[in-house]
C-alpha positions in Angstrom: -113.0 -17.2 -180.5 -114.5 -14.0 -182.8 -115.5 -12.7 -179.4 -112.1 -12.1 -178.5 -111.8 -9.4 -181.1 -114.2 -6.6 -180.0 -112.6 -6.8 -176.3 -108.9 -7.0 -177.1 -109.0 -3.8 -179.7 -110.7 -1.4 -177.3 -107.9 -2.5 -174.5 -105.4 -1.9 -176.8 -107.0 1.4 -177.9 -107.8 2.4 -174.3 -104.1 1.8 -173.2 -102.6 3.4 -176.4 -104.6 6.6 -175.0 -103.5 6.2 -171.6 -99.9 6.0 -172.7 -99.8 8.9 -175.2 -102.3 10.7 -173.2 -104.5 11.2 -176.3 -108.2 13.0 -176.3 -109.7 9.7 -174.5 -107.6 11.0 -171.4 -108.9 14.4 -171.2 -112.5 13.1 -171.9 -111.7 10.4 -168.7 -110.8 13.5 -166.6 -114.1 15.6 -167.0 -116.1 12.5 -166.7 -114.3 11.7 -163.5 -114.8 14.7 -162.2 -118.6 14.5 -162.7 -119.0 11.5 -161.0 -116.7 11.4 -158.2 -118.5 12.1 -155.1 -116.3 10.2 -152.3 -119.2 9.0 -149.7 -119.3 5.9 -147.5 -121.8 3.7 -150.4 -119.2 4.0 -153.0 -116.3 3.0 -150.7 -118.9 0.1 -149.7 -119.3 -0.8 -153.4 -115.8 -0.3 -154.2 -114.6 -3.4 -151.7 -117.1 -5.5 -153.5 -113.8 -5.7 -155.9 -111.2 -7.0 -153.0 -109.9 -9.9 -153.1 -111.2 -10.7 -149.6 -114.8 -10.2 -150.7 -114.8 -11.8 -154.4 -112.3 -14.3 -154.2 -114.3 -16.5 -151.2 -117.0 -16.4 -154.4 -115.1 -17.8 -156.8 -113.3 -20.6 -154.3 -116.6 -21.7 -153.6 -118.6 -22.0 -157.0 -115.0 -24.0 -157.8 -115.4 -26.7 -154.8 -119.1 -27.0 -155.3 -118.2 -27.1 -160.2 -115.5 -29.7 -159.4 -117.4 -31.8 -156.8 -120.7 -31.9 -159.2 -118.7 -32.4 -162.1 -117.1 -35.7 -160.5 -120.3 -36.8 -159.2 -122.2 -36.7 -162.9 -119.6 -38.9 -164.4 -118.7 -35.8 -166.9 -115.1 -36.0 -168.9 -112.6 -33.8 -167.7 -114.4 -32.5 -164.9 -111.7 -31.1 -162.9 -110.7 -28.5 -166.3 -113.3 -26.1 -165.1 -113.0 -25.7 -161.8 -109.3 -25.8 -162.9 -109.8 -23.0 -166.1 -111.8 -20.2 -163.3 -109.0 -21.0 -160.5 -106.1 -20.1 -163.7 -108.4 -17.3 -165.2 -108.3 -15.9 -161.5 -104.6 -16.3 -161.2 -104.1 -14.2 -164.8 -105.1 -10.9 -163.6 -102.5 -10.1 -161.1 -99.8 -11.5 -163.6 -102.0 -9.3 -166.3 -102.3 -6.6 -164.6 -99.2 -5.6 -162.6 -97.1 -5.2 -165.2 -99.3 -3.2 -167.1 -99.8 -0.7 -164.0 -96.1 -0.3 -164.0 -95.9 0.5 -167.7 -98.8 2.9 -167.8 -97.6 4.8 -165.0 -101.1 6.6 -164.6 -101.5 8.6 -161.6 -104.8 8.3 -159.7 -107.2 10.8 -159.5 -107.6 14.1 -157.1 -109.0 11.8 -154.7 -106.6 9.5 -153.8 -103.0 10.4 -152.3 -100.7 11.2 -155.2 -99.0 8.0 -156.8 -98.8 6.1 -160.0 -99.9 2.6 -161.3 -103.6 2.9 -161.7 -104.3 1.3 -164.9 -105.8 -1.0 -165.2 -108.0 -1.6 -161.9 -106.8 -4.1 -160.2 -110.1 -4.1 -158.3 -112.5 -4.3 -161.3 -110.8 -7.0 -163.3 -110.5 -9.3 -160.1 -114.6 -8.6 -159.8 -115.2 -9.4 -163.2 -113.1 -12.9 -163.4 -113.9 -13.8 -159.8 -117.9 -13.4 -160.2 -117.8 -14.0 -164.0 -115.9 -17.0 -163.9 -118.5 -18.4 -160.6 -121.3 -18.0 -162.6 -119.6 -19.7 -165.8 -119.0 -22.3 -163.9 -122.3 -22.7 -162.0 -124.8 -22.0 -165.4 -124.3 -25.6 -166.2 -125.4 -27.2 -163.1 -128.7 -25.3 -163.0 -131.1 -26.7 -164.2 -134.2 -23.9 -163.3 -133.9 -21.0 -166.3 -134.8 -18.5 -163.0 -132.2 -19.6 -161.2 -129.6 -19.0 -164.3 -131.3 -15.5 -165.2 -131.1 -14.7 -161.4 -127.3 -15.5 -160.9 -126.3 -13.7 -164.5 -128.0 -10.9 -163.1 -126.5 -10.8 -159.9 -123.2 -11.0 -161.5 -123.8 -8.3 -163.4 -124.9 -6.2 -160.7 -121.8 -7.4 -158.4 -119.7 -6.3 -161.4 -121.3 -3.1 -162.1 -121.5 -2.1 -158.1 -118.0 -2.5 -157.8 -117.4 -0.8 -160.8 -119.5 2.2 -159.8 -118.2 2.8 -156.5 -114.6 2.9 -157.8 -115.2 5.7 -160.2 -117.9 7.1 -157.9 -115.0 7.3 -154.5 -112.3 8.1 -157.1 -110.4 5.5 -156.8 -109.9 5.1 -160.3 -110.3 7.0 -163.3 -113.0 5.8 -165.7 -110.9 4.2 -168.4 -109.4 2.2 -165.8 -112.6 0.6 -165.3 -113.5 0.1 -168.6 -109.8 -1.6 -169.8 -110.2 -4.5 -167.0 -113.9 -4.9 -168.2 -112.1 -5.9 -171.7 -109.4 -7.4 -169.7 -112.0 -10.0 -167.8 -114.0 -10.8 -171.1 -110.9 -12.1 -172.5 -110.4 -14.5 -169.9 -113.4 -15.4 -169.6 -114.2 -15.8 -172.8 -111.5 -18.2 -173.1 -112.6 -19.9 -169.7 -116.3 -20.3 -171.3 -114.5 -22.4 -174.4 -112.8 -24.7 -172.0 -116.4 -25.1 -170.4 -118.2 -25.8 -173.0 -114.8 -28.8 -174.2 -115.4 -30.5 -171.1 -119.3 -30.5 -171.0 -119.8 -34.0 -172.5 -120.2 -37.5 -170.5 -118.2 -39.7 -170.3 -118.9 -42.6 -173.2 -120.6 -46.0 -172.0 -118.8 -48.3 -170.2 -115.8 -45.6 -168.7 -116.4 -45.9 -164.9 -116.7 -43.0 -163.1 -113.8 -42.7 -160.1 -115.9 -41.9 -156.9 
C-alpha cells in the first residue's frame, strides 16, 4: 500500500495548481500549445478513451476472470472480476465532482466551457485497460503473452493519452492527474487480486 503514496501526492499537487492556478498552469499552457496539432490520428487516438471503445475491454477480460476463476476451484473468485467492475465504476463518481470544483476551462481548441480536470477520457482508459490486464496476468501462463498484453496496455493508455493533448482536448495536466487517479485504483484493485489468488483448501468442493 506504499505505492499509493507517490500517486496520491502528485494529484494533490497537480490539482492544488490547477485551483490556485500556480506556475504548473502556465508551464501546462506553453506545453499545450506545442503539441496541439488537431488532425484526424489524434481524434482517432483520443476515442481509444470512450467508454464505447474501452469499456467492451474491460466487460470482457471480467466474464472471461470470473468464468476461469470459478472453473479453477480458486477462493473468492468472483472478488476480481467484482474489484475491476467497482474500480471502473469509481472514476465517474471520482471524477465528476472534481471537474465541477476545478472549474478549468479547456483549451483554444475546444468550444469555450469549464470542467476539464481531470480527463474523464484518460482515467476511464487507464482503469478499463489497466484493470483487464490485472485481471488477465494471472491466467496466463506464457511470460510472452503477459509482456505482450502489459505492453499493449501501455500503448492503449499512452495512445489515448496522446491524442487528447495532441487534438486539444485537454490540457496536459489533465492527463497526467487521471494517470495518478487510475494508479490509485488500480493499485488497490491489484491488492484484492493478489487476496483472492489462493485455492481453495482440500476437501471444499468447487460449485460448478
Amino acid at each position: 500500500m506504499l505505492l499509493l503514496g507517490p500517486p496520491v501526492l502528485l494529484f494533490a499537487l497537480i490539482t492544488w495548481q490547477v485551483v490556485v492556478d500556480g506556475p504548473l498552469v502556465g508551464l501546462d499552457e506553453r506545453l499545450s500549445r506545442a503539441l496541439t496539432r488537431p488532425d484526424r490520428a489524434s481524434e482517432l487516438l483520443a476515442d481509444l478513451g470512450n467508454a464505447q471503445v474501452a469499456l467492451p475491454v474491460l466487460v470482457t477480460a471480467l466474464a472471461y476472470a470470473a468464468r476461469r476463476g470459478r472453473a479453477g476451484g480458486r477462493d473468492r473468485w468472483w472478488l476480481p472480476p467484482a474489484a475491476g467492475a467497482g474500480a471502473m465504476v469509481l472514476v465517474p463518481v471520482l471524477v465528476a465532482p472534481l471537474k465541477e470544483w476545478t472549474d478549468r476551462p479547456g483549451t483554444p481548441a475546444v468550444p469555450p466551457a469549464v470542467g476539464y480536470y481531470p480527463s474523464g477520457h484518460t482515467a476511464t482508459a487507464v482503469v478499463a485497460y489497466g484493470a483487464a490486464t490485472l485481471l488477465l496476468l494471472p491466467l496466463l501462463r506464457s511470460p510472452a503473452v503477459r509482456r505482450a498484453l502489459v505492453v499493449a496496455c501501455g500503448v492503449l493508455v499512452a495512445g489515448a493519452s496522446y491524442g487528447l493533448v495532441r487534438r486539444g482536448y485537454h490540457w496536459p495536466l489533465d492527463v497526467a492527474a487521471s494517470w495518478c487517479l487510475g494508479a490509485v485504483l488500480l493499485i488497490c484493485l491489484t491488492s484484492l487480486v493478489r487476496r483472492s489468488g489462493r485455492r481453495r483448501s482440500a476437501g471444499t468442493p468447487v460449485v460448478q
